[in-house]
C-alpha positions in Angstrom: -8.2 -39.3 16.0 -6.8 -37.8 12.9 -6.2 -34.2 12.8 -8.0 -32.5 9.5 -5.8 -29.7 8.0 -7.9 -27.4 5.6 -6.2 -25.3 2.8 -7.1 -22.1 1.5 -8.2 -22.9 -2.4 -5.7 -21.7 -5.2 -7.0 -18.0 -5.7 -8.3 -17.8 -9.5 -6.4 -15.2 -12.0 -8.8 -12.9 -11.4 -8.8 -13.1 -7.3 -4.8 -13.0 -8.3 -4.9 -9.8 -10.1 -7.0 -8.5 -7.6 -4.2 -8.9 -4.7 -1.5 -8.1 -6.8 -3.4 -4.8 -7.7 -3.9 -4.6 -3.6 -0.4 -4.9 -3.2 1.0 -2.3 -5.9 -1.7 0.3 -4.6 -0.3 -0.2 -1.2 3.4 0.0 -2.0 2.3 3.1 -4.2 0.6 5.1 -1.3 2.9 4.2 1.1 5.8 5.6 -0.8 6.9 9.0 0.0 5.6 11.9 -2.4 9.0 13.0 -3.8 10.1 9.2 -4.1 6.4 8.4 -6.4 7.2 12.3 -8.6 10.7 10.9 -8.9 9.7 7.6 -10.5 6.4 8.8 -12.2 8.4 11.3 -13.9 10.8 8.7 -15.2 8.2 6.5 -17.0 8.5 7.2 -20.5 4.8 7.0 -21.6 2.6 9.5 -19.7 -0.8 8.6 -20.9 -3.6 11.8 -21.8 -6.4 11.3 -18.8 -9.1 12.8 -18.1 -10.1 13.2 -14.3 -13.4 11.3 -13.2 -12.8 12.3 -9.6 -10.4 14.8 -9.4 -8.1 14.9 -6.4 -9.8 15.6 -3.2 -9.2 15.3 0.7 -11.3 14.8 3.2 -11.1 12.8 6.6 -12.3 9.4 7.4 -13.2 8.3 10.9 -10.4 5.2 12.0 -11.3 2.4 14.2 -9.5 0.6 16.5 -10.0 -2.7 18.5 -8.2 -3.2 22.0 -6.3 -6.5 21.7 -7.2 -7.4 18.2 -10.2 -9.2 19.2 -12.2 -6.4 21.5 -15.2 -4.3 20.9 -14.4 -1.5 18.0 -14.0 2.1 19.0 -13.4 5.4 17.0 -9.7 6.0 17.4 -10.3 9.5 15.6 -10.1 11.2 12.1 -7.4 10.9 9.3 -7.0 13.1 6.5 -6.9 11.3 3.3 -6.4 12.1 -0.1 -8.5 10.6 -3.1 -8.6 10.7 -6.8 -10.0 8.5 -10.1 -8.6 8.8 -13.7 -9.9 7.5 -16.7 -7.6 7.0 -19.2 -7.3 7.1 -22.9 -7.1 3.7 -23.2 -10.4 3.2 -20.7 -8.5 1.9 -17.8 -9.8 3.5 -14.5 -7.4 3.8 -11.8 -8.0 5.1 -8.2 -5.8 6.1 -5.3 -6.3 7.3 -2.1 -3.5 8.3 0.0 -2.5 9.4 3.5 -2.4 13.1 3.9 -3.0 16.1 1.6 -0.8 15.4 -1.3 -2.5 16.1 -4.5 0.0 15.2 -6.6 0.1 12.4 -5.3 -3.0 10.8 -5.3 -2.8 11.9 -9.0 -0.4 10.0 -10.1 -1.0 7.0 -8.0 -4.5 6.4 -10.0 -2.8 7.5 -13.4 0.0 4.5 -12.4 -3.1 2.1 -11.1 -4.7 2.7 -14.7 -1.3 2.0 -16.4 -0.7 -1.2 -14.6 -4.5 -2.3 -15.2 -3.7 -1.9 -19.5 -2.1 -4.9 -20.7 0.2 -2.9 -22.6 1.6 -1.5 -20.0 1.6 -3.8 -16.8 5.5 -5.2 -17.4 7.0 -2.0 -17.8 4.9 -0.5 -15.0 6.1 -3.5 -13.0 10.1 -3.4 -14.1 10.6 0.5 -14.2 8.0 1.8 -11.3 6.8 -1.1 -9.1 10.0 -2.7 -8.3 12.5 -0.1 -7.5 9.7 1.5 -5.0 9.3 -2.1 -3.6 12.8 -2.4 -2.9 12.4 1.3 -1.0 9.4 -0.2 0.6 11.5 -3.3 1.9 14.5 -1.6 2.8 12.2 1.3 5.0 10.7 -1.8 7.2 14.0 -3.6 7.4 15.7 0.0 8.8 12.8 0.1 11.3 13.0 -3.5 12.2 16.6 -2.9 13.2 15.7 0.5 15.2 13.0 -1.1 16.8 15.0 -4.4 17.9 17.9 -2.2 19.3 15.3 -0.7 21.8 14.3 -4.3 22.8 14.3 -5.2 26.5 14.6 -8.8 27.6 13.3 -9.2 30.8 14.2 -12.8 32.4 13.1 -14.0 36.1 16.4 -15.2 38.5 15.2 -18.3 40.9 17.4 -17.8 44.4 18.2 -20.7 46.3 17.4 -20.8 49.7 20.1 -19.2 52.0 
């Protein structure tokens, strides 16, 4: 009986760009406001933008499932934050973050539009992207560590018959 393994495809560049976008957008709204001003601020080339869907909150219903694999229930209501950017260039970039920060969102979609120009996706990448991905890394690694120092290992003792 031989055993069939099956592997996932090579994604194309486009399904590549696509997750790395996914990936930058998460890093970016999972940074903390003051941490995103800080580095936005920093990037030397602001770009003029005008505002397609200026920023906005509003709450969206979240779902949970017991277990992973039970029946979906409404868990209840986040507030979120959205916003979408054209700029100059004609790159449209979205965001839409956790929360009520305006700013925020803002400058998440101005930075999403930036990394979609070609022009700009290295620097983006060196000066914005990586510094916050580091923050990002060292954030789950400081948890990690708080959570595993709560562990409890609970082992079973056989007796032996007295």
């Amino acid at each position: 009986m031989s055993e069939e393994t099956t592997a996932s495809p090579p994604l194309s560049p486009a399904d590549q760009t696509t997750a790395r976008r996914q990936e930058i957008m998460a890093v970016i709204a999972e940074t903390p406001a003051s941490a995103l001003a800080k580095a936005f601020e920093s990037y030397p080339d602001h770009p003029s933008h005008e505002l397609v869907r200026g920023p906005e909150t509003g709450l969206v219903m979240v779902r949970g499932r017991m277990g992973g694999t039970g029946g979906a229930f409404n868990l209840g209501e986040v507030t979120v934050t959205r916003c979408v950017v054209r700029l100059a260039s004609g790159e449209t970039g979205s965001s839409y973050i956790l929360g009520r920060h305006k700013q925020h969102a803002l400058q998440a979609a101005i930075l999403d539009g930036l990394w979609q120009n070609p022009d700009h996706r290295q620097k983006v990448e060196d000066d914005i992207l990586a510094p916050l991905e580091n923050s990002r890394r060292q954030r789950q690694e400081e948890i990690k560590a708080e959570t595993a120092a709560t562990k409890v290992d609970f082992f079973t003792m056989v007796r032996g018959d007295d």
